[in-house]
N, CA, C and O atoms as a DFTB+ gen file, in Angstrom:
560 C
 N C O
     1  1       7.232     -17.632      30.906
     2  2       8.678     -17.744      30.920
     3  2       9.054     -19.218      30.789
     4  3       8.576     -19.979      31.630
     5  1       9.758     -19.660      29.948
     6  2      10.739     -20.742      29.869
     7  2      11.245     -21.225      31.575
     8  3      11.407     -20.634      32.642
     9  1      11.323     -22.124      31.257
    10  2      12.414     -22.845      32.202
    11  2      13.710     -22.115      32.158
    12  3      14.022     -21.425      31.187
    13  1      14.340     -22.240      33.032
    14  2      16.257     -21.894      32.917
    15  2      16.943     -22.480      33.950
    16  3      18.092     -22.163      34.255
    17  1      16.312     -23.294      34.482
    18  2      17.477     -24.163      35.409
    19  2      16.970     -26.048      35.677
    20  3      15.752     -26.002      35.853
    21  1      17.330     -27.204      35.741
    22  2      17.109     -28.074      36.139
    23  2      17.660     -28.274      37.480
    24  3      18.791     -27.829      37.681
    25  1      16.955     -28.959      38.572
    26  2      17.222     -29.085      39.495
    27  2      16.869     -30.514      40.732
    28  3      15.966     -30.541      41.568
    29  1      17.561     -31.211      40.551
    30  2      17.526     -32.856      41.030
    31  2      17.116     -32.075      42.819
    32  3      17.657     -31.237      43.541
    33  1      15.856     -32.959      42.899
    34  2      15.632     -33.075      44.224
    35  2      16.862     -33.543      45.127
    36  3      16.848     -33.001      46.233
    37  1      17.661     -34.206      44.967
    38  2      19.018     -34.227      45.734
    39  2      19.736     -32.746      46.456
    40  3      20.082     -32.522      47.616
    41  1      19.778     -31.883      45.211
    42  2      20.543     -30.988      45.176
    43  2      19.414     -29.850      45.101
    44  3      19.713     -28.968      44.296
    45  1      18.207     -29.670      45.741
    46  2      17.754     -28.556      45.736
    47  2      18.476     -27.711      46.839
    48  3      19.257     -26.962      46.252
    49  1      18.533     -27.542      48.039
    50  2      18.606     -26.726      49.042
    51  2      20.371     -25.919      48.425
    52  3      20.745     -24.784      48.721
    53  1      20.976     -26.703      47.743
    54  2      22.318     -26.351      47.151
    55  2      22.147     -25.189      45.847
    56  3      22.667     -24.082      45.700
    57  1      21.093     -26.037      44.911
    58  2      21.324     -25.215      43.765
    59  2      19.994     -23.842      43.857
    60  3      20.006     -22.801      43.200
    61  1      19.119     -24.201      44.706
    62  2      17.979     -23.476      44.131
    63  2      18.263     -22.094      44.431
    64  3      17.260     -21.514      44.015
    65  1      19.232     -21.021      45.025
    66  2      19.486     -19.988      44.787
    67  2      20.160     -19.572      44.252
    68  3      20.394     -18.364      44.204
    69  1      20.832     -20.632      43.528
    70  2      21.448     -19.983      41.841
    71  2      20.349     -20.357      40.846
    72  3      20.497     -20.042      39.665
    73  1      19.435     -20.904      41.183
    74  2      18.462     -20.995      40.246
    75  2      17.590     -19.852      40.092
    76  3      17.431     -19.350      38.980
    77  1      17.056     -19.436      41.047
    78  2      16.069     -18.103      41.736
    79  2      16.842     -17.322      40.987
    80  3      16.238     -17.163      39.927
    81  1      18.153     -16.580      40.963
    82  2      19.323     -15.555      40.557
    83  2      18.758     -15.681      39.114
    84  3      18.072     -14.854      38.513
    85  1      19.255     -17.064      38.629
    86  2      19.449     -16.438      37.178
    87  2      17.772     -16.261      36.512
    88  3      17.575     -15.515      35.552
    89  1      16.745     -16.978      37.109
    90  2      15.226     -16.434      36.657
    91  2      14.856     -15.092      37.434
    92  3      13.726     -14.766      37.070
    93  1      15.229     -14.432      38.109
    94  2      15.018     -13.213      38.016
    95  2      15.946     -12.522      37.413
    96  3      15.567     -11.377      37.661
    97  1      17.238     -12.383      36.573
    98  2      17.616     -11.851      36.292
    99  2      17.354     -12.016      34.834
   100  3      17.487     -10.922      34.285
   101  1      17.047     -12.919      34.030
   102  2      16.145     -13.283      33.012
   103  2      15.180     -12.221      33.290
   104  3      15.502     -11.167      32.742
   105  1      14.231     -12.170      33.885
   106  2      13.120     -11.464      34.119
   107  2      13.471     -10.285      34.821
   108  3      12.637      -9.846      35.612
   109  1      14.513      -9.708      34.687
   110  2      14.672      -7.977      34.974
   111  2      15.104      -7.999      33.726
   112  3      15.085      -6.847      33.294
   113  1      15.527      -8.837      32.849
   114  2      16.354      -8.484      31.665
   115  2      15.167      -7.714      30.608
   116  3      15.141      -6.641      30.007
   117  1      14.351      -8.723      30.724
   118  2      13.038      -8.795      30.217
   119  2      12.018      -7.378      30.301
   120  3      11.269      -6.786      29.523
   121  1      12.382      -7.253      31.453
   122  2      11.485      -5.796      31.692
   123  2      12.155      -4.550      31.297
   124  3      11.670      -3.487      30.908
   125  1      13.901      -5.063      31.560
   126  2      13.717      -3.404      30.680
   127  2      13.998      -3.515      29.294
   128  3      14.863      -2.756      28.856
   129  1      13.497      -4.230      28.589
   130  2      13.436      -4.121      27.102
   131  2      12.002      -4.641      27.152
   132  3      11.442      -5.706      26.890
   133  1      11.547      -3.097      27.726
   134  2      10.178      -3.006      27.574
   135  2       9.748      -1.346      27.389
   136  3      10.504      -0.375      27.357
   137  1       8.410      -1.385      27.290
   138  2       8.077      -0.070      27.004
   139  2       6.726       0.074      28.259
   140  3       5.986      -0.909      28.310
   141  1       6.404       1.261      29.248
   142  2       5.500       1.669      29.466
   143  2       4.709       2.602      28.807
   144  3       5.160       3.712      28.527
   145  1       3.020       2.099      28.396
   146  2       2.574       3.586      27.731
   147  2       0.774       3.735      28.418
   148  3      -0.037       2.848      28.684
   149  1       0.684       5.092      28.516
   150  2      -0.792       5.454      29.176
   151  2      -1.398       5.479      28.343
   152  3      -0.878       5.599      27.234
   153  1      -3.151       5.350      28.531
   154  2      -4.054       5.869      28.375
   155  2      -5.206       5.414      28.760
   156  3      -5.433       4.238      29.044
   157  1      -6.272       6.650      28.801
   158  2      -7.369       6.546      29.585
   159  2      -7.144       5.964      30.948
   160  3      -7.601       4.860      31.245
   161  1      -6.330       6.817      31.917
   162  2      -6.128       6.184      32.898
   163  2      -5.264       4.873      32.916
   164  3      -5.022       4.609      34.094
   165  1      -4.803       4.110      32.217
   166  2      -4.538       2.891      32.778
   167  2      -2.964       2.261      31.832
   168  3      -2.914       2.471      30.620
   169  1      -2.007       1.653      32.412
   170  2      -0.795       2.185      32.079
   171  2      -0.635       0.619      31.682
   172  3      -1.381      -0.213      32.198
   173  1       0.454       0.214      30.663
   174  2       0.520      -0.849      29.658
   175  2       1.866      -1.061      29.826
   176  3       2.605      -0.087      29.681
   177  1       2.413      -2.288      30.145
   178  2       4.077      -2.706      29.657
   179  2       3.655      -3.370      28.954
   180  3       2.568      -3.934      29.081
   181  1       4.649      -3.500      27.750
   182  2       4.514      -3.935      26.208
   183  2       6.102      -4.174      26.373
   184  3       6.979      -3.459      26.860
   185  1       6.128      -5.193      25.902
   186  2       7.660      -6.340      25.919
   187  2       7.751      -6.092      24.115
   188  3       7.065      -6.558      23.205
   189  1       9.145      -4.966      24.120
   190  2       9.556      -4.696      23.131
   191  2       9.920      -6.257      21.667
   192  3       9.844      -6.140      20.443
   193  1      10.205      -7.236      22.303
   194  2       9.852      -8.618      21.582
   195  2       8.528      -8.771      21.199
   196  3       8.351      -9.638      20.343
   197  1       7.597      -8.204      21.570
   198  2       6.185      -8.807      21.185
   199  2       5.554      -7.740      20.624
   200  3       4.360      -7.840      20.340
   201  1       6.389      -6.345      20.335
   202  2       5.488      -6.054      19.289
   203  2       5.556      -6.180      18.062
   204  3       6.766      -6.041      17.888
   205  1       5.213      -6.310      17.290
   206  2       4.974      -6.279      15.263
   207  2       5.146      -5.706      14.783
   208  3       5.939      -5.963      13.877
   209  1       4.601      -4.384      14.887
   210  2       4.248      -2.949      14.503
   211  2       3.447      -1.737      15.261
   212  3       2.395      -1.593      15.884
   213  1       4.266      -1.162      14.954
   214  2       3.651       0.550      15.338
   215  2       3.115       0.997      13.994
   216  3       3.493       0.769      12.844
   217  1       2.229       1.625      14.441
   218  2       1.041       2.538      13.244
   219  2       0.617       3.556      13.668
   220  3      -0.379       3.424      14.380
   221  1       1.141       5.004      13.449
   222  2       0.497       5.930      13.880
   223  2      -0.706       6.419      12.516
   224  3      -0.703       6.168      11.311
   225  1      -1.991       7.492      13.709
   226  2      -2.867       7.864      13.201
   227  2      -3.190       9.685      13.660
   228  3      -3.299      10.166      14.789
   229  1      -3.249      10.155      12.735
   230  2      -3.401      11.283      13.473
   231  2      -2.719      11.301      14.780
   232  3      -1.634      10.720      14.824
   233  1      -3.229      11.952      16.023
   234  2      -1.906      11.715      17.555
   235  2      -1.932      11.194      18.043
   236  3      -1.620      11.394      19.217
   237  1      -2.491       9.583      17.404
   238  2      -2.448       8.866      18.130
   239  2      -1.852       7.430      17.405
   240  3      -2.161       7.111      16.256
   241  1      -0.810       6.503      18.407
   242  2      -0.077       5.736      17.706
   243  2      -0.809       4.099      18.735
   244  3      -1.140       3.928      19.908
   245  1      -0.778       3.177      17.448
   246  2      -1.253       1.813      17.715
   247  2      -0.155       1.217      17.969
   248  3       0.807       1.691      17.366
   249  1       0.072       0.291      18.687
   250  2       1.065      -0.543      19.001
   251  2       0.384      -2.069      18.750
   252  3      -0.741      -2.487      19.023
   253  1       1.443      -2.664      18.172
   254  2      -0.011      -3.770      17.420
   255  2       1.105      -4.935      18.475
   256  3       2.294      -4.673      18.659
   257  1       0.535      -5.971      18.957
   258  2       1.465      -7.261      19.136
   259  2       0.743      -8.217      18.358
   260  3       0.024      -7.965      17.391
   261  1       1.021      -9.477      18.919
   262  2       0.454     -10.851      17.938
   263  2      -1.145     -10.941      18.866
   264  3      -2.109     -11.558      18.413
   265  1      -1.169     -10.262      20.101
   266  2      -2.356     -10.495      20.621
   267  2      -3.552      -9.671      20.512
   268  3      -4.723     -10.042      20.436
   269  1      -2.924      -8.131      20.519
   270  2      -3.816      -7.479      20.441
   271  2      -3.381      -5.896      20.371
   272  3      -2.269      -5.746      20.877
   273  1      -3.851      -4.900      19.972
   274  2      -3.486      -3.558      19.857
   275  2      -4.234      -2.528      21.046
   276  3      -5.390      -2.392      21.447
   277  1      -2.629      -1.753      21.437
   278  2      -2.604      -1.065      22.715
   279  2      -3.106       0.590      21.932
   280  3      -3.188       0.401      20.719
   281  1      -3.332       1.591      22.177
   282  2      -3.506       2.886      21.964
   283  2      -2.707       3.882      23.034
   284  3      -2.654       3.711      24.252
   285  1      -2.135       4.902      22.319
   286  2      -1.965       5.456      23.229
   287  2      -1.324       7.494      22.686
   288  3      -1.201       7.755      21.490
   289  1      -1.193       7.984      23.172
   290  2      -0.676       9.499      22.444
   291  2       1.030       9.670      22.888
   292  3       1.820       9.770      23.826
   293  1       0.870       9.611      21.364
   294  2       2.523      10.136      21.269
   295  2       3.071      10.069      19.927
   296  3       2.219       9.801      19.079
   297  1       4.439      10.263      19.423
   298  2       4.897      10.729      18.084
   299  2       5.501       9.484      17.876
   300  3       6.072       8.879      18.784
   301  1       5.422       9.135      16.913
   302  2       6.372       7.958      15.985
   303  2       8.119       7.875      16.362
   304  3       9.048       7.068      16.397
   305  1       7.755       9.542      16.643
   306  2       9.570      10.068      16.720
   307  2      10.243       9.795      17.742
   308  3      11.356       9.276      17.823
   309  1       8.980      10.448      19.182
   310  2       9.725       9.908      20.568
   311  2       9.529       8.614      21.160
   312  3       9.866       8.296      22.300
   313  1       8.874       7.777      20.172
   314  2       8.962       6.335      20.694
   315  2       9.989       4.958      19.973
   316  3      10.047       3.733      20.071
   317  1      10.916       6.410      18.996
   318  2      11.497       5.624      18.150
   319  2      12.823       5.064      19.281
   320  3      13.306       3.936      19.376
   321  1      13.181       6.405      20.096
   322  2      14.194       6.513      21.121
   323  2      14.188       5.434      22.202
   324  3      15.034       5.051      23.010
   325  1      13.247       5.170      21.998
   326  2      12.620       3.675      23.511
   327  2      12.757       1.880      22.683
   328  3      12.577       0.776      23.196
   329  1      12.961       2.084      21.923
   330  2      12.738       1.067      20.919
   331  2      14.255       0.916      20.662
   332  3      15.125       1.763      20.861
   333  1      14.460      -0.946      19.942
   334  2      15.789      -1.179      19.747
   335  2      16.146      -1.273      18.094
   336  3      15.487      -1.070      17.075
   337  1      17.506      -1.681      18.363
   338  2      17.909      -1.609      16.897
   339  2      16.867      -2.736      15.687
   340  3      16.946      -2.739      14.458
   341  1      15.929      -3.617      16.596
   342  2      15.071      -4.328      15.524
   343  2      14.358      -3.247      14.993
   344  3      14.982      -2.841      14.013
   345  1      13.549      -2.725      15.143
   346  2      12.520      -1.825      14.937
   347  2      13.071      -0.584      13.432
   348  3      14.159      -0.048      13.640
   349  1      12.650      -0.352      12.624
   350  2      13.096       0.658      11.447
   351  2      11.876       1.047      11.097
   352  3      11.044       0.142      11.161
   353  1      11.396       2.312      10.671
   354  2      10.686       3.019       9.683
   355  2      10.274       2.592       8.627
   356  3      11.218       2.543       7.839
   357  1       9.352       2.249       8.178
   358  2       9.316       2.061       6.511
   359  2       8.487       2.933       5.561
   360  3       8.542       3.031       4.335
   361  1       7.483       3.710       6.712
   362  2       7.269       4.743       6.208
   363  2       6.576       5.262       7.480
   364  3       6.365       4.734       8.572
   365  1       6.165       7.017       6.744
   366  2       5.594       7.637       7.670
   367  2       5.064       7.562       9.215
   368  3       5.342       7.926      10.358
   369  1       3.960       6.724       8.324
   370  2       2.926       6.348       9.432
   371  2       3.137       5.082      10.204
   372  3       2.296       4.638      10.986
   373  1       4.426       4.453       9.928
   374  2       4.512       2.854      10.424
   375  2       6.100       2.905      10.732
   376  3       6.924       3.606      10.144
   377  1       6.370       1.864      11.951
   378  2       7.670       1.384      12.181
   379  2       7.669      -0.267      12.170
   380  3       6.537      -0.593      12.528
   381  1       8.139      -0.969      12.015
   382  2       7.989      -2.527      11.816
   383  2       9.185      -2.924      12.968
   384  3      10.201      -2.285      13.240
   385  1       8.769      -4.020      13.460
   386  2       9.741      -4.898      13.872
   387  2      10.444      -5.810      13.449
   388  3       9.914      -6.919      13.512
   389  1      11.770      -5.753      12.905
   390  2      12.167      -6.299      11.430
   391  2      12.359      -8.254      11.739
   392  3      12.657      -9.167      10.968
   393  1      11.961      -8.223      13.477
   394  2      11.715     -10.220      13.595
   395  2      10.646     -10.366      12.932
   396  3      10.985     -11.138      12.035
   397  1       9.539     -10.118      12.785
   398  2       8.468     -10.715      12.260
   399  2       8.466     -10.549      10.986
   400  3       7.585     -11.246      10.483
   401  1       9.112      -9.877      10.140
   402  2       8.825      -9.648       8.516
   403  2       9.209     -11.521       8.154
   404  3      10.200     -12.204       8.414
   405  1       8.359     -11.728       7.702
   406  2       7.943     -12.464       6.690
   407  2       8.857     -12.289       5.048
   408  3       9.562     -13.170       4.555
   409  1       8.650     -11.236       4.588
   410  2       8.687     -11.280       3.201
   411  2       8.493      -9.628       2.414
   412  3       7.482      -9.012       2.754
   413  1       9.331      -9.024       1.512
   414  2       9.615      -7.785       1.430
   415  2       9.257      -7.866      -0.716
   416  3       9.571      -8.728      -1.537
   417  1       8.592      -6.690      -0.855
   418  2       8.744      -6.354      -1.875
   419  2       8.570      -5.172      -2.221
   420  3       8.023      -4.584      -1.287
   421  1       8.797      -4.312      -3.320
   422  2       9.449      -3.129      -3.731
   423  2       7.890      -2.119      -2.710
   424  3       8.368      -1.128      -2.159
   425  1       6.866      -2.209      -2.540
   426  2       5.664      -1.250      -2.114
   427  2       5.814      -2.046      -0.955
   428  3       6.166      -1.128      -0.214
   429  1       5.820      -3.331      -0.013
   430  2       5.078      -3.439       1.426
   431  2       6.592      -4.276       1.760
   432  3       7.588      -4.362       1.041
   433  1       6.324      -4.875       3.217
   434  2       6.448      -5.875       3.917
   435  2       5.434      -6.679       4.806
   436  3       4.642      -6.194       5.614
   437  1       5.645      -8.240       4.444
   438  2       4.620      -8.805       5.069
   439  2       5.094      -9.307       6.461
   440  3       6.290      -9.519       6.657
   441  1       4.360      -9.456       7.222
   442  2       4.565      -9.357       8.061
   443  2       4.293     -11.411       8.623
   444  3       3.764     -12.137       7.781
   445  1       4.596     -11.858       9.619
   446  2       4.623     -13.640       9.785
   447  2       3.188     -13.555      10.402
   448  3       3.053     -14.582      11.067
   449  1       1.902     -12.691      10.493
   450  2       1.182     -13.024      11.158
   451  2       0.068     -12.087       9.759
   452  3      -1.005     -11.542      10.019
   453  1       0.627     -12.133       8.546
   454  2       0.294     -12.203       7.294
   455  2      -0.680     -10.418       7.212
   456  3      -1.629     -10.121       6.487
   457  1       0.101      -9.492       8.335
   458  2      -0.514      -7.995       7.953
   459  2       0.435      -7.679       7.057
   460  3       1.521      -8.240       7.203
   461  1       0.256      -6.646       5.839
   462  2       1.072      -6.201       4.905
   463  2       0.928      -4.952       5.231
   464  3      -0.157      -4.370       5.205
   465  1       2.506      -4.208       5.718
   466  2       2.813      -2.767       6.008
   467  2       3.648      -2.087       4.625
   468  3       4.611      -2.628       4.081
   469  1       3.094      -0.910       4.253
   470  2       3.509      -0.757       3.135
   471  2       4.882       0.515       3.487
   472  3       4.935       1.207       4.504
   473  1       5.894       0.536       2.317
   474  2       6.895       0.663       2.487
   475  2       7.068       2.057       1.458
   476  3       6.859       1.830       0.267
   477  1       7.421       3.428       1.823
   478  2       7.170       4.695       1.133
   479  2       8.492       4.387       0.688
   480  3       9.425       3.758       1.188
   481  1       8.210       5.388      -1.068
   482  2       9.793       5.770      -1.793
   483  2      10.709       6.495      -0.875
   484  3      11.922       6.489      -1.088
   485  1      10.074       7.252       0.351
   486  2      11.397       8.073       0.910
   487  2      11.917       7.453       2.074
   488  3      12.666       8.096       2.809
   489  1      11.536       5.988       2.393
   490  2      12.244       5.180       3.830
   491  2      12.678       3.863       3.081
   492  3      13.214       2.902       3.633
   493  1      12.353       3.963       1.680
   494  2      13.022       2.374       1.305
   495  2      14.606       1.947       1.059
   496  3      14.993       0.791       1.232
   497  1      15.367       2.898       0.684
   498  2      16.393       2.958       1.033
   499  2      17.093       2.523       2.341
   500  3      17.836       1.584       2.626
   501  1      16.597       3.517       2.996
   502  2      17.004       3.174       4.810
   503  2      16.520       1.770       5.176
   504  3      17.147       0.862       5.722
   505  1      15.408       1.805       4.799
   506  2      14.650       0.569       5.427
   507  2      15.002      -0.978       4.834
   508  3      14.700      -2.026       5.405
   509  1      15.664      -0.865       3.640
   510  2      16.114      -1.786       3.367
   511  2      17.916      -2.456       3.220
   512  3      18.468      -3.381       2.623
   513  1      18.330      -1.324       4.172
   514  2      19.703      -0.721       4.602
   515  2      19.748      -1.645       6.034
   516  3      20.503      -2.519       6.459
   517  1      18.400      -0.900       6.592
   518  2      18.302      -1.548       8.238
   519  2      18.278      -3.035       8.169
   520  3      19.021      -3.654       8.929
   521  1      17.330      -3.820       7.153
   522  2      17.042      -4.625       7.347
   523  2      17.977      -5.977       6.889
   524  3      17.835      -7.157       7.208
   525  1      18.999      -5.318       6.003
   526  2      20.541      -6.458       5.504
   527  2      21.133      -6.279       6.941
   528  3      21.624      -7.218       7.568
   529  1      21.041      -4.921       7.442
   530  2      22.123      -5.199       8.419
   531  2      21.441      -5.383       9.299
   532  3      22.120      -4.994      10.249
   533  1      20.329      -5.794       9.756
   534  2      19.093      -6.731      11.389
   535  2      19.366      -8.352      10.394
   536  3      19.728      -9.307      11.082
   537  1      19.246      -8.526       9.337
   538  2      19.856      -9.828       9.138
   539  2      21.078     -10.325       9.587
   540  3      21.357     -11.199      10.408
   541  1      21.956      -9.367       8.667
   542  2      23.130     -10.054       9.110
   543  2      23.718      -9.902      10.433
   544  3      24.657     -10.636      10.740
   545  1      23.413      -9.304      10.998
   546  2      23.726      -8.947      13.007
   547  2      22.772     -10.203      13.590
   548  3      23.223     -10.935      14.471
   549  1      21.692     -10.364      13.149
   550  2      21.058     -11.534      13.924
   551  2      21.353     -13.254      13.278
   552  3      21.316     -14.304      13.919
   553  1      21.588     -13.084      12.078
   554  2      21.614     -14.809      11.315
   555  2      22.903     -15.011      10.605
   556  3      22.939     -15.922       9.777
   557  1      23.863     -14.363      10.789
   558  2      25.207     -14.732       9.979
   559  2      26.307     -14.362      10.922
   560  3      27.482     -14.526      10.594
């Protein structure tokens, strides 16, 4: 976590519980734009910012971040509902997180950590619908 408050040894005993306030509330913010997911016993929060991509396989869907890929069982469909307006379809088997795209052309999107997710004739429409309007809602 970042910093979010400066605080002059003068003025600690004054400020430091508005300091405490707003870093935990940073950090509840944080958690619930998150996802819990099981398997094999052992249960995963995944900070909806840090993932890249989803990839499902047969029933089972990868959750990829910049560090490393989680596993776990479930549908593309009911994890679309847990997920925010970054996140779009581009095809079937894949959902992207439209912060990290890199770079788009008519078959994939690349991704800033240089994986190329490829992009089906029946989500490119949408997917490139979602992604003028995750631009322009986030950079204009």
């Amino acid at each position: 976590m970042a910093h979010v408050y400066f605080i002059l040894k003068s003025e600690l005993n004054e400020r430091l519980p508005k300091a405490l306030e707003k870093a935990f509330s940073i950090h509840n913010e944080r958690i619930s734009k998150s996802i819990l997911i099981h398997f094999q016993n052992t249960e995963y929060r995944i900070y909806l910012s840090d993932i890249t991509y989803i990839e499902a396989m047969g029933r089972y869907l990868y959750i990829h971040d910049s560090k490393q890929s989680y596993k776990c069982i479930q549908s593309l469909k009911n994890i679309m509902n847990e997920l925010t307006y970054s996140f779009t379809r581009c095809h079937n088997s894949y959902l992207v997180n439209m912060k990290y795209i890199h770079s788009i052309n008519r078959t994939s999107c690349i991704l800033s950590d240089g994986v190329s997710i490829p992009i089906s004739q029946t989500y490119s429409k949408a997917f490139q619908a979602a992604y003028v309007s995750y631009v322009s809602r986030e950079f204009l």
